[in-house]
OpenMM code with the backbone's topology and positions (N, CA, C; nanometers):
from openmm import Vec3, app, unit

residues = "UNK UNK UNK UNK UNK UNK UNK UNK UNK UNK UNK UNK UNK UNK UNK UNK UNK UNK UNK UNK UNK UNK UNK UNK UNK UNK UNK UNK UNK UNK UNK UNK UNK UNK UNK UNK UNK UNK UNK UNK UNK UNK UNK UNK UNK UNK UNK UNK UNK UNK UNK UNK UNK UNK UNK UNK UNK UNK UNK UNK UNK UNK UNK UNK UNK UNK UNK UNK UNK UNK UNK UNK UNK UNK UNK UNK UNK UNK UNK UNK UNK UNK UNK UNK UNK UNK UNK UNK UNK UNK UNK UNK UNK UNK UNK UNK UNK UNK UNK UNK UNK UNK UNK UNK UNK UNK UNK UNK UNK UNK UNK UNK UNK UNK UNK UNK UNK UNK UNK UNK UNK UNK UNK UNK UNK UNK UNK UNK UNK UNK UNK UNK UNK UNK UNK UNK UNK UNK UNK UNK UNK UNK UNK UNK UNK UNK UNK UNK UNK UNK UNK UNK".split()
positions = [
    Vec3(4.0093, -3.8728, -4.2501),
    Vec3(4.1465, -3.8289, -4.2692),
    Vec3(4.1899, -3.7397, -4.1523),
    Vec3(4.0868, -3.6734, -4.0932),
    Vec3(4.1400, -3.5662, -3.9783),
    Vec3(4.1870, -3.6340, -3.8581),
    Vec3(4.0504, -3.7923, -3.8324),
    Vec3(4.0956, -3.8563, -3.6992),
    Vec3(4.2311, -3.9126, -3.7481),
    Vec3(4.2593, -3.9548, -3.8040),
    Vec3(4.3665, -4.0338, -3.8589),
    Vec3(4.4731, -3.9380, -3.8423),
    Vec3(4.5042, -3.8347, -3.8924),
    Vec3(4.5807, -3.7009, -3.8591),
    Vec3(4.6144, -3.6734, -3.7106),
    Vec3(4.4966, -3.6115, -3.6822),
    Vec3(4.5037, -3.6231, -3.5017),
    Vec3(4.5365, -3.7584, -3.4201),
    Vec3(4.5451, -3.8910, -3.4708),
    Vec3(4.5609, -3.9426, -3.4388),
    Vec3(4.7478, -4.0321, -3.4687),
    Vec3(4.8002, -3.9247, -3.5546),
    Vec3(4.9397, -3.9773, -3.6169),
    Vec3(4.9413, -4.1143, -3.6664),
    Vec3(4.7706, -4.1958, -3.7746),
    Vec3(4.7376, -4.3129, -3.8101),
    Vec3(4.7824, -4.2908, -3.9294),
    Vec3(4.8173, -4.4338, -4.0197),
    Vec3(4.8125, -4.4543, -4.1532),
    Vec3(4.6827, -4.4874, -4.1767),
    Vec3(4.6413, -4.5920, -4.1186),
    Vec3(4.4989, -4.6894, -4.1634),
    Vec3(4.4088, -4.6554, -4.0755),
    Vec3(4.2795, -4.7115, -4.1359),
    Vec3(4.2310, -4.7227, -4.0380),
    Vec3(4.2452, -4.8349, -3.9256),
    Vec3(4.3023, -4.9445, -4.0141),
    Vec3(4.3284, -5.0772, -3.8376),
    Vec3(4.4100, -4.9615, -3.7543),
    Vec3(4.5054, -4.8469, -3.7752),
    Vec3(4.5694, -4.8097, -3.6821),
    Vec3(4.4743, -4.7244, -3.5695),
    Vec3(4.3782, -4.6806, -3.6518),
    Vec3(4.3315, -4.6211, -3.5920),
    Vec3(4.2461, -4.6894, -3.4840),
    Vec3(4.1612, -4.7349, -3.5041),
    Vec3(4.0941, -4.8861, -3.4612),
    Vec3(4.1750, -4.8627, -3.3419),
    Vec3(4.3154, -4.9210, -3.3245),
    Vec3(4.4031, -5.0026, -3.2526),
    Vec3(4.4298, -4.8875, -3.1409),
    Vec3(4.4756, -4.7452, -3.1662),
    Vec3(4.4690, -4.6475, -3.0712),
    Vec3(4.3565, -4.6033, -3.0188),
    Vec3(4.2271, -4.6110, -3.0447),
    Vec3(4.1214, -4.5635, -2.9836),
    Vec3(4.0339, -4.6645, -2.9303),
    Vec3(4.1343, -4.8036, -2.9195),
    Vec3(4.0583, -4.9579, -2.8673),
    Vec3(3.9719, -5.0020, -2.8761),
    Vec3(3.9454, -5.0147, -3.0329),
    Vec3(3.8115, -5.0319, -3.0993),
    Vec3(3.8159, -5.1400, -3.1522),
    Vec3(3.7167, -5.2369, -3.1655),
    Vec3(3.7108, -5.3292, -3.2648),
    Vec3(3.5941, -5.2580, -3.4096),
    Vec3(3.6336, -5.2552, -3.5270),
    Vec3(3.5816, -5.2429, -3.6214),
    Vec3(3.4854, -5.3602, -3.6610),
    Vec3(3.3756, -5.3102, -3.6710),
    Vec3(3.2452, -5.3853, -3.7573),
    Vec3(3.2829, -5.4390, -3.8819),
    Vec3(3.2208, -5.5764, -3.9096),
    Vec3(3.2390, -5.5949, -4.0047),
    Vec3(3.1346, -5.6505, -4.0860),
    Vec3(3.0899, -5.6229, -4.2798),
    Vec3(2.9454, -5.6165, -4.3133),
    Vec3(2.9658, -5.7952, -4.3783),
    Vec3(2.8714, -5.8252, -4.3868),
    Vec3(2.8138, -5.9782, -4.4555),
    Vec3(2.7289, -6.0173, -4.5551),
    Vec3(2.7175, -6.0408, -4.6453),
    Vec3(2.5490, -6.1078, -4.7232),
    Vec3(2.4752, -6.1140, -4.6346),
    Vec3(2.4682, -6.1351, -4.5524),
    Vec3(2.3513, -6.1385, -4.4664),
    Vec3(2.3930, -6.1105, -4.3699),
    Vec3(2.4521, -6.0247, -4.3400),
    Vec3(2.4254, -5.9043, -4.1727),
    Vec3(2.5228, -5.8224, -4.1869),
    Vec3(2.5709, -5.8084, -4.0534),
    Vec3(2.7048, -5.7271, -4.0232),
    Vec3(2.7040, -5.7284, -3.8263),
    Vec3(2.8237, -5.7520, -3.7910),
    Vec3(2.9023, -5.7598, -3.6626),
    Vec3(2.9291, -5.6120, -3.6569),
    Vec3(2.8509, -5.5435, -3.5596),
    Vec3(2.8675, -5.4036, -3.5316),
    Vec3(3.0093, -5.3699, -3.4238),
    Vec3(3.0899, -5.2536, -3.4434),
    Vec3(3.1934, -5.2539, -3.4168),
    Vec3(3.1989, -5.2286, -3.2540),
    Vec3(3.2955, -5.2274, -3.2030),
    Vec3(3.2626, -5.2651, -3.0153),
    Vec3(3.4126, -5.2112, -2.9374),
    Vec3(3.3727, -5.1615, -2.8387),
    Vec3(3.4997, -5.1882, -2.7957),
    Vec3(3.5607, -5.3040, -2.7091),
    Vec3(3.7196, -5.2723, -2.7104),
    Vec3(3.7904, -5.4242, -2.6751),
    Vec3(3.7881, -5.4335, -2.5466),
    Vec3(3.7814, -5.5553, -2.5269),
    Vec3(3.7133, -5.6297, -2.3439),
    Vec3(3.8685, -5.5544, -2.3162),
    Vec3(3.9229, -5.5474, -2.1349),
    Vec3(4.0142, -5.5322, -2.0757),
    Vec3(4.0494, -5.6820, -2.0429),
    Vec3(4.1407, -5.7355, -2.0304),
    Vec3(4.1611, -5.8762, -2.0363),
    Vec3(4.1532, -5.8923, -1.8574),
    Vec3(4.1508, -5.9805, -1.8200),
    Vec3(4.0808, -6.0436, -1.6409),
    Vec3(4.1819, -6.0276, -1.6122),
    Vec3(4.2441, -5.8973, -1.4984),
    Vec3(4.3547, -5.9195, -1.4141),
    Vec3(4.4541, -5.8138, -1.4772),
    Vec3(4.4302, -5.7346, -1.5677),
    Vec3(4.5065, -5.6115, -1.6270),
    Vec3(4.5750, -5.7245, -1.7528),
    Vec3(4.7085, -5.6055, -1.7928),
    Vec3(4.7761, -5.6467, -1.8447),
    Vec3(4.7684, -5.6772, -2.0571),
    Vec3(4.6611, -5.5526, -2.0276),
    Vec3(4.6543, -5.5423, -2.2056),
    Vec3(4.5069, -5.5768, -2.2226),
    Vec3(4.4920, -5.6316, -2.3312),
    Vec3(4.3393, -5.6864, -2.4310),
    Vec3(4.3735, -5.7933, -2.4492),
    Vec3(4.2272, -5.8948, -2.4429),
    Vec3(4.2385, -5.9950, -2.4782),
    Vec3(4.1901, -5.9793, -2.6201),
    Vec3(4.2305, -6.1000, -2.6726),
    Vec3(4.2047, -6.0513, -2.8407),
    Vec3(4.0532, -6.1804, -2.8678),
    Vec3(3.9933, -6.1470, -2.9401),
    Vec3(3.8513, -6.2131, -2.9675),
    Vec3(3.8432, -6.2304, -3.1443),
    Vec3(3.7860, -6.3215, -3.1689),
    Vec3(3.7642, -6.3779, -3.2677),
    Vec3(3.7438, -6.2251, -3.4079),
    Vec3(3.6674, -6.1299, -3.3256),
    Vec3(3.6531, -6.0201, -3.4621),
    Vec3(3.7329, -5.9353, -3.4370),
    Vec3(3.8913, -5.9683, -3.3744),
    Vec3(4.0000, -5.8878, -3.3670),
    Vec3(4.0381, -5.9355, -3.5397),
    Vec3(4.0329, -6.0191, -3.5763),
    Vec3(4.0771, -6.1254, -3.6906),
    Vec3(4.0422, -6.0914, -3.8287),
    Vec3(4.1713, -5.9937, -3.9521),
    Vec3(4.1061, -5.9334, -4.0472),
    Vec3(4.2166, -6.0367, -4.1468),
    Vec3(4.2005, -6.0259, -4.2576),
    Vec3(4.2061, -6.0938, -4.3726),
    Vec3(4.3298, -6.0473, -4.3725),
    Vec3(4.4550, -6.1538, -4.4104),
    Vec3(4.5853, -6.0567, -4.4675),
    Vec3(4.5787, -6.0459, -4.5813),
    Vec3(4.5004, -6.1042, -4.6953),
    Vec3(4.4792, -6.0881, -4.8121),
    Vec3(4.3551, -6.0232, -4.9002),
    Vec3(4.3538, -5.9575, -5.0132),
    Vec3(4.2307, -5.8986, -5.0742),
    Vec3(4.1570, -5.9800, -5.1410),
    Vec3(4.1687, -6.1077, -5.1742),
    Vec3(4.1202, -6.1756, -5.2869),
    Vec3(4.1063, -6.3132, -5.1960),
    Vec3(3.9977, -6.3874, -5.2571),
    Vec3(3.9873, -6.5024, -5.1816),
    Vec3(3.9331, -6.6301, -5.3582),
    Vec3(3.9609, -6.7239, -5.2732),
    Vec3(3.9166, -6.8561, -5.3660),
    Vec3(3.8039, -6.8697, -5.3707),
    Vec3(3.6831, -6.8043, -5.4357),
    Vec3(3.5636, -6.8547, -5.4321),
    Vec3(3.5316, -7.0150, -5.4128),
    Vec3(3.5914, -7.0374, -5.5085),
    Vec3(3.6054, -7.2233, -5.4576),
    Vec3(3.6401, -7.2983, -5.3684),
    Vec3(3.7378, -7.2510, -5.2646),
    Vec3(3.8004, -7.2853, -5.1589),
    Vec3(3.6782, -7.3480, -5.0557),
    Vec3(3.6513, -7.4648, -5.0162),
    Vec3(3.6210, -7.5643, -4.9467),
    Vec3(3.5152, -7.4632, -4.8419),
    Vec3(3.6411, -7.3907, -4.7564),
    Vec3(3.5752, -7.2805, -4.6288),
    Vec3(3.5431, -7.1172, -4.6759),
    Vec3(3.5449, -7.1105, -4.8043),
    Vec3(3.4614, -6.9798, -4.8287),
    Vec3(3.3281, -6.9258, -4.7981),
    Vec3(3.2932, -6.8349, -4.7057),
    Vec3(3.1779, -6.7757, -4.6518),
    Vec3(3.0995, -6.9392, -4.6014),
    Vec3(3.1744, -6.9399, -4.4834),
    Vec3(3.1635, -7.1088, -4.4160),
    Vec3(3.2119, -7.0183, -4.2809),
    Vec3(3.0868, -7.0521, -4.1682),
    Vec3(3.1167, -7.0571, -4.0325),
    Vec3(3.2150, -7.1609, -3.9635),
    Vec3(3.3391, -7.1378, -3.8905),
    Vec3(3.4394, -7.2513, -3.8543),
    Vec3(3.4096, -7.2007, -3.7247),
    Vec3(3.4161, -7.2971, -3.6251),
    Vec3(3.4226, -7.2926, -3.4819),
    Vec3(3.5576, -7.4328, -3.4524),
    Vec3(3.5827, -7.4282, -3.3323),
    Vec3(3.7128, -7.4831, -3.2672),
    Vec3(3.7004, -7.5353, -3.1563),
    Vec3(3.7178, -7.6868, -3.1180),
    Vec3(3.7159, -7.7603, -2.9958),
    Vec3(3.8379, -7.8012, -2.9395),
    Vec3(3.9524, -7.8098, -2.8120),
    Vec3(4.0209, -7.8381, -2.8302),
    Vec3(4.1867, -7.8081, -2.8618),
    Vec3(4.2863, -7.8659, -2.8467),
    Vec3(4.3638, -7.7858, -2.8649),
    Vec3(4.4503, -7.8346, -2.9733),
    Vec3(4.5103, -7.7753, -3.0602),
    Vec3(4.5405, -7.8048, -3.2321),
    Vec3(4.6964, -7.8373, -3.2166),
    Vec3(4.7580, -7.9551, -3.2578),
    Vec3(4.8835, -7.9894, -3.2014),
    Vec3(4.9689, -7.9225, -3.3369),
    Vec3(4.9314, -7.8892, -3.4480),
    Vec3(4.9761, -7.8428, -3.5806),
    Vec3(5.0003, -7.6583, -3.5711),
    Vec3(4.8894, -7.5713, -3.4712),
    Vec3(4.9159, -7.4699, -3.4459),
    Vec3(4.8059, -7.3761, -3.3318),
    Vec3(4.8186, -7.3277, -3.2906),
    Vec3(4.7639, -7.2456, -3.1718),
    Vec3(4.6434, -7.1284, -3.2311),
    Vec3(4.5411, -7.1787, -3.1645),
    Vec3(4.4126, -7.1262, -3.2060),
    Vec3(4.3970, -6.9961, -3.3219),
    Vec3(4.4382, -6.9262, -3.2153),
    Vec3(4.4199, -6.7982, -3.2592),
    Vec3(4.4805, -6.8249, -3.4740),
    Vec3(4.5964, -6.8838, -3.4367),
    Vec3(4.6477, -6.9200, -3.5829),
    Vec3(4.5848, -6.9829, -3.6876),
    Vec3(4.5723, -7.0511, -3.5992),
    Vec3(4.4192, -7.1262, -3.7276),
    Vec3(4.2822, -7.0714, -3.7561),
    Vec3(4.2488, -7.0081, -3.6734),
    Vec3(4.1506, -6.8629, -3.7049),
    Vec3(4.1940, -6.7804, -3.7939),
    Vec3(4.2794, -6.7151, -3.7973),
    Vec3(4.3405, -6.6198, -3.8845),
    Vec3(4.3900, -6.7008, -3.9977),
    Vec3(4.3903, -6.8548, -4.0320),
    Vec3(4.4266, -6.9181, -4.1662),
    Vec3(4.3009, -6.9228, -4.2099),
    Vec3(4.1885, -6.9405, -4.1235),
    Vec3(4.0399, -6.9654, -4.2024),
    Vec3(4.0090, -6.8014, -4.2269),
    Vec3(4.0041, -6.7024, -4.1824),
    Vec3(3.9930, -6.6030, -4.2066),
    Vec3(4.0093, -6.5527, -4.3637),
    Vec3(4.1842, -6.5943, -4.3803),
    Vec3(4.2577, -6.5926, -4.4955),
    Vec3(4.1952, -6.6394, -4.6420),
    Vec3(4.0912, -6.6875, -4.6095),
    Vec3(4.0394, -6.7962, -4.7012),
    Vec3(3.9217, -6.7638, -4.7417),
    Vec3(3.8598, -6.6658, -4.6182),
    Vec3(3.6859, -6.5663, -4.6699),
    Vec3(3.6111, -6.6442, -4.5457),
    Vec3(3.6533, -6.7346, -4.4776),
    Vec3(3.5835, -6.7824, -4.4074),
    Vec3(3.5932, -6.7123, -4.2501),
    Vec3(3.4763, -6.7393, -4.1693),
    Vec3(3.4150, -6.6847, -4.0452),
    Vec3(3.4851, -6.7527, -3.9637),
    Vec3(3.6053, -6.7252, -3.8382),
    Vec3(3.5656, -6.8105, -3.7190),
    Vec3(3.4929, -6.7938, -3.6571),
    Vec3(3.4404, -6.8737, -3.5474),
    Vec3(3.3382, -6.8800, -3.4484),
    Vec3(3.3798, -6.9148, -3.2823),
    Vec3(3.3051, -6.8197, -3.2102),
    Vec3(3.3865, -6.8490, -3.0493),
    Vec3(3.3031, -6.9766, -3.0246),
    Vec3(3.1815, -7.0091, -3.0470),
    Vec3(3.1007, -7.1353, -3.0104),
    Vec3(3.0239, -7.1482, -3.1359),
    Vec3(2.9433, -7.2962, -3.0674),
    Vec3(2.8798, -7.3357, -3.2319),
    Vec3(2.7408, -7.2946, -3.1769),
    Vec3(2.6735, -7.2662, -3.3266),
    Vec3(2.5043, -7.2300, -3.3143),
    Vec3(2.4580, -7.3072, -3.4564),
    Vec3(2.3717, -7.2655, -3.4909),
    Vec3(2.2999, -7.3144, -3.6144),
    Vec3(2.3723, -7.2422, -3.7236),
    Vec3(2.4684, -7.1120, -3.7038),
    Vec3(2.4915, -7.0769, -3.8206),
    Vec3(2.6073, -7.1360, -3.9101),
    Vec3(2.7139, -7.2510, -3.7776),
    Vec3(2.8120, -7.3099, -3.7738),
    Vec3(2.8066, -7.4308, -3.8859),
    Vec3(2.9179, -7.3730, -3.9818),
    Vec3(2.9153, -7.4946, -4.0504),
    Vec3(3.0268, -7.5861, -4.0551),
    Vec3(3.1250, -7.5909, -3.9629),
    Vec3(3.2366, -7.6386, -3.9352),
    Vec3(3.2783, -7.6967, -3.7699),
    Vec3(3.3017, -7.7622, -3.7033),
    Vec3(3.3556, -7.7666, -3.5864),
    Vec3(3.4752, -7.8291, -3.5966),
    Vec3(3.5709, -7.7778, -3.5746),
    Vec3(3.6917, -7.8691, -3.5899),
    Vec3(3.7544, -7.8636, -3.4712),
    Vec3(3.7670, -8.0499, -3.4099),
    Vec3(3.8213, -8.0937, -3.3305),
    Vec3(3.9528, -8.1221, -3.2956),
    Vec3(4.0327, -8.0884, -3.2094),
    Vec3(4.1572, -8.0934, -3.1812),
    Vec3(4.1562, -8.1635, -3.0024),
    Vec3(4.2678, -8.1731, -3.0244),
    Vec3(4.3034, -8.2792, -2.8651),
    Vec3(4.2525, -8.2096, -2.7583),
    Vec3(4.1317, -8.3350, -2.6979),
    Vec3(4.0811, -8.3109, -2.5843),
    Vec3(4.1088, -8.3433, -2.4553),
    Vec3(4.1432, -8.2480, -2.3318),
    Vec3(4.1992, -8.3070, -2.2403),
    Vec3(4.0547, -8.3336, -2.1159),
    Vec3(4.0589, -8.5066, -2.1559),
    Vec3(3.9527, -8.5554, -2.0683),
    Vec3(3.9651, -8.4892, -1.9150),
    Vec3(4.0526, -8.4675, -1.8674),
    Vec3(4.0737, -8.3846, -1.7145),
    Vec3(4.0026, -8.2461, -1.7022),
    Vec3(3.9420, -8.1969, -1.8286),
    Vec3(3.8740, -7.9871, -1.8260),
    Vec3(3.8019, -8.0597, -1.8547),
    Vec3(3.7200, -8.1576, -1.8545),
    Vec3(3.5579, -8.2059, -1.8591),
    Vec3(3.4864, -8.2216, -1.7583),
    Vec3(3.3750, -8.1641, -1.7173),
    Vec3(3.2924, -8.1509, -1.6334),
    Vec3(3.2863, -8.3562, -1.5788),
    Vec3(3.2917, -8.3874, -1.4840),
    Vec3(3.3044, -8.4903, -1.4464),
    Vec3(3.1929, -8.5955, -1.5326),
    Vec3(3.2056, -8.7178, -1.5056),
    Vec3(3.1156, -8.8394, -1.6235),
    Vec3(3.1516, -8.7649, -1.7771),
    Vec3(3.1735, -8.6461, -1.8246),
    Vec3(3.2082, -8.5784, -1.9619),
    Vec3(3.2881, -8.6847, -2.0483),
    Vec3(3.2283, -8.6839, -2.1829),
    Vec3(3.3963, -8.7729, -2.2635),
    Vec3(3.3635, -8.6443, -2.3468),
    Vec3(3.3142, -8.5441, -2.4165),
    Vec3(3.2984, -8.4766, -2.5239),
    Vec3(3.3003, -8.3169, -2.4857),
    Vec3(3.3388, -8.2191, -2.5283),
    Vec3(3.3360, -8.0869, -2.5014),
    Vec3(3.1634, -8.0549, -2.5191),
    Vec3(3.1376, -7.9272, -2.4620),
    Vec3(2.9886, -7.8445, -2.4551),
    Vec3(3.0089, -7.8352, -2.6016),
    Vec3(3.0943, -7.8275, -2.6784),
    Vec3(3.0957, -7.7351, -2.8081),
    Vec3(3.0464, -7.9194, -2.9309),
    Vec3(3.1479, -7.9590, -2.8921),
    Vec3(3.1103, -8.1300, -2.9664),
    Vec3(2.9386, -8.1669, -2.9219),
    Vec3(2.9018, -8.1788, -2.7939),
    Vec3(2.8472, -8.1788, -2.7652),
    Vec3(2.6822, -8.1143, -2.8456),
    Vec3(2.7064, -7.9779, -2.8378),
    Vec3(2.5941, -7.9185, -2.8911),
    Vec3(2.5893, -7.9350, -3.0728),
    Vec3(2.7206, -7.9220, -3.1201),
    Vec3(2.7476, -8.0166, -3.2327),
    Vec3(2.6372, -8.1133, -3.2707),
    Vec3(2.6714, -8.2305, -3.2068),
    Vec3(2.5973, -8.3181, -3.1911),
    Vec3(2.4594, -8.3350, -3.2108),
    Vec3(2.4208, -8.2322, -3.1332),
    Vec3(2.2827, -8.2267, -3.1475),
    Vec3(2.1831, -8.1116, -3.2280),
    Vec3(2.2882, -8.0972, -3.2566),
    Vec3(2.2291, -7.9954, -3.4175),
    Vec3(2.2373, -8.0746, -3.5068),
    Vec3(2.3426, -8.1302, -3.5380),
    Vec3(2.3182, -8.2724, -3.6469),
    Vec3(2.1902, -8.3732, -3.6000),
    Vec3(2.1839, -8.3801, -3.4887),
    Vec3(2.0363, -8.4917, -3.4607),
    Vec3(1.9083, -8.4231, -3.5431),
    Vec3(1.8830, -8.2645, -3.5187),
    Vec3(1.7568, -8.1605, -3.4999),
    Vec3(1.8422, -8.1560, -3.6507),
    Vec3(1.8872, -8.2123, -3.7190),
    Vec3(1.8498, -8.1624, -3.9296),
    Vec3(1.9857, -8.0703, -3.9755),
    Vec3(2.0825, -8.0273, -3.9060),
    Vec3(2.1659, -7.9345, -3.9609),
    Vec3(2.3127, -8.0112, -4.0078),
    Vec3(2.3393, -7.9194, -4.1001),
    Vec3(2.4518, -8.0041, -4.1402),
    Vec3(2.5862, -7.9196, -4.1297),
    Vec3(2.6041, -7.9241, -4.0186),
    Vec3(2.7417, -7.8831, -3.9188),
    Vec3(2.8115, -8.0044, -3.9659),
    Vec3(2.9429, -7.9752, -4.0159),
    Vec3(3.0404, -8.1138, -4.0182),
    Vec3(3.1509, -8.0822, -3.8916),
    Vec3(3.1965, -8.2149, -3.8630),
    Vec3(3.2800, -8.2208, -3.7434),
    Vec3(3.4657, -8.2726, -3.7893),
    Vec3(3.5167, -8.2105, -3.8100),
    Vec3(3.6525, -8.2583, -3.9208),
    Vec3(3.7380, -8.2237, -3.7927),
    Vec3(3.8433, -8.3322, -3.7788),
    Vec3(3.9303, -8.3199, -3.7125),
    Vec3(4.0485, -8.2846, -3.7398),
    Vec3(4.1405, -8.2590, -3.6960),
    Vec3(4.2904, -8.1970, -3.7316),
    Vec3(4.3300, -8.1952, -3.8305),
    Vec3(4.3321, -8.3356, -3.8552),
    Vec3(4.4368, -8.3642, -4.0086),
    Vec3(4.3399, -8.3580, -4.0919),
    Vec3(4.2001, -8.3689, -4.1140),
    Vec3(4.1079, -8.3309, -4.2124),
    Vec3(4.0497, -8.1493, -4.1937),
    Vec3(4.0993, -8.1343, -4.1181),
    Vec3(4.0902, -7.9795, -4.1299),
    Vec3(4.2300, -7.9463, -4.2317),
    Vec3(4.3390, -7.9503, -4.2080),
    Vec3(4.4509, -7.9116, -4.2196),
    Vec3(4.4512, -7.9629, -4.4205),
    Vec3(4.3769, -8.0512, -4.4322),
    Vec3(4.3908, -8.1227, -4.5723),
    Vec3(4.2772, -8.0356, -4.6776),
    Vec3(4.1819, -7.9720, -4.6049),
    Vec3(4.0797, -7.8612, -4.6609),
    Vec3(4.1298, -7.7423, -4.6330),
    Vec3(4.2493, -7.7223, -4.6027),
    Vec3(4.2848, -7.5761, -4.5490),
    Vec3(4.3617, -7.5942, -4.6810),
] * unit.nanometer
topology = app.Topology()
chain = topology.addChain("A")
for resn in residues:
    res = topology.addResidue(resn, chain)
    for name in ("N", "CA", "C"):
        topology.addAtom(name, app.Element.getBySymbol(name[0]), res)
């Protein structure tokens, strides 16, 4: 209550937000320790990162499809702009993800521009490694736009 005072905050996101903090956040199984925010390449503010991204709501659908479900993102989403669709899976109890690992249980594909592919490329690093976590036993699903958008 005092930093918050000294700091002329309501919340704590305000506070967070004046002392350029990203807040930690806890899990069933872990917690994302809190950090401060990168300077974005070339000035001009913060870039914002995936655990800038808090829930606008208190209550979630236990049942909901992407509840406590890792989502990661390939691609670019012709329905809405990343960051947006992060913050809809968020909404929902679910994790986004900046890349996929084993903990990923989602990759959802959006329009790929064959021209940002490393030359001979047809598939992103992210599809890609996808891929081959499903070969090695994991069950990462790969849902594209309109089957994302139909589980959202």
């Amino acid at each position: 209550m005092r930093i918050a005072a000294e700091c002329s905050a309501g919340s704590l996101r305000e506070i967070a937000e004046i002392q350029e903090v990203r807040p930690g956040r806890l899990y069933s199984d872990g917690y994302d320790a809190c950090s401060y925010r990168r300077p974005r390449p070339g000035g001009g503010g913060y870039a914002w990162s995936v655990d800038d991204l808090r829930p606008e709501c208190e209550d979630f659908d236990e049942a909901h499809p992407f509840f406590q479900t890792e989502i990661a993102f390939t691609g670019a989403l012709e329905s809405m702009q990343r960051k947006d669709a992060m913050q809809r899976v968020v909404n929902v109890g679910a994790r986004p993800a900046a890349g996929v690992t084993r903990k990923t249980d989602y990759l959802v594909v959006g329009e790929v521009d064959l021209r940002q592919l490393r030359q001979g490329e047809q598939v992103t690093s992210k599809m890609r490694k996808a891929m081959h976590l499903r070969e090695s036993g994991s069950t990462i699903q790969i849902l594209g736009e309109s089957d994302f958008l139909q589980l959202l």
